[in-house]
N, C-alpha and C positions, 0 to 999 in steps of 0.2 A: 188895170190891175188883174182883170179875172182874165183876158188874155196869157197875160207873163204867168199867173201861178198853174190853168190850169192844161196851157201848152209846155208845161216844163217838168219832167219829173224830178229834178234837183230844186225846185221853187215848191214844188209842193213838198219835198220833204223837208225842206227849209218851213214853210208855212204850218206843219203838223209839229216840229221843233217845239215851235213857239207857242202853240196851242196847247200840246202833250200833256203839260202839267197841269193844268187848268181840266184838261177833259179826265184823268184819272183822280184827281181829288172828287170830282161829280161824281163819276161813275161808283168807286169806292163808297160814295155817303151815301149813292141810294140801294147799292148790292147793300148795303148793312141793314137798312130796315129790310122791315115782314114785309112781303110781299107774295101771294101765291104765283106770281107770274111778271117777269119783265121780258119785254121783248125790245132787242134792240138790234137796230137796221142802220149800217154803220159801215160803209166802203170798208175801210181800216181795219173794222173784225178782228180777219183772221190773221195780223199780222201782229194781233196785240195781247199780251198774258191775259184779257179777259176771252181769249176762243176757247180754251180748254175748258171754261168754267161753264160753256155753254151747254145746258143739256140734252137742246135742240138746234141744229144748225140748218137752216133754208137757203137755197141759193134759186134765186129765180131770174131765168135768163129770159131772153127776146129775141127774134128772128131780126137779125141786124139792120136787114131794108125796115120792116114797122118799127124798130127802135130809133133807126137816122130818121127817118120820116116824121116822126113824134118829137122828137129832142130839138129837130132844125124847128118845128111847127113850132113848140112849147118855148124854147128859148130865141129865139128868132136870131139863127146865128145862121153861117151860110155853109156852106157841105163841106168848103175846106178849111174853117176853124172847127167844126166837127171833127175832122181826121185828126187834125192836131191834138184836139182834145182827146181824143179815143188812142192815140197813142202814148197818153202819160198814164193810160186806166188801168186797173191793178190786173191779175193776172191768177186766178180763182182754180188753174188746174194742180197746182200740187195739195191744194183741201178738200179733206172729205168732210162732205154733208149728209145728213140724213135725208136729206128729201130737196130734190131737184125738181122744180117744173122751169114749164116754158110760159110765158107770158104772151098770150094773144090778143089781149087789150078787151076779152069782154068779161063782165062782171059775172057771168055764170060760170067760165073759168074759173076765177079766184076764188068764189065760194065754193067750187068742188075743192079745189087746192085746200082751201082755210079747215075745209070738214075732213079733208085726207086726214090732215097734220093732227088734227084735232081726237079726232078715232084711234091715232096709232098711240097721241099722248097719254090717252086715258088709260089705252091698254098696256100700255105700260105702266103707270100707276098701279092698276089693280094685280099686277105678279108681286 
């Protein structure tokens, strides 16, 4: 199954179809309560009426050799259902983000990243 949907991009748009309704009734009930902060990390995003509502947008990318290298390790799948897969992947250059990194797989990374994001939110708050 996870072959066919996520070597296909008419399967997966097929597969989001059928889900769509179900994930914006959720998203909807929780945008509605108080919350000072939700964060959500979500392939689909930008393709869906809740990007505009975001008041921060992150896109963190990976050097494609450590990302194939990780995803074949992690999912234990072989280089050529990788391609396959990586050809149905969404396609991130016509959005703008506020804040771009690259992901080098170490934790001292992400926590400079996390304090970046972090720094620039406050100071926006405080104007």
């Amino acid at each position: 199954m996870v072959d066919i949907i996520f070597t296909n991009r008419q399967k997966m748009q097929d597969l989001s179809d059928l889900t769509w309704d179900y994930m914006k009734e959720q998203l909807d009930r929780i945008l509605l309560q108080k919350h000072d902060m939700i964060i959500l990390e979500w392939i689909l995003l930008p393709h869906s009426r809740y990007w505009k509502q975001c008041n921060t947008k992150i896109l963190v990318t990976a050097n494609d050799e450590q990302r194939k290298s990780k995803v074949l390790e992690r999912d234990n799948i072989t280089e050529e259902y990788f391609v396959k897969r990586e050809s149905s992947s969404i396609d991130y250059t016509p959005f703008t983000f506020d804040f771009c990194f690259t992901n080098d797989y170490r934790q001292e990374t992400m926590q400079n990243m996390l304090q970046m994001v972090q720094k620039e939110i406050m100071r926006g708050e405080e104007r």
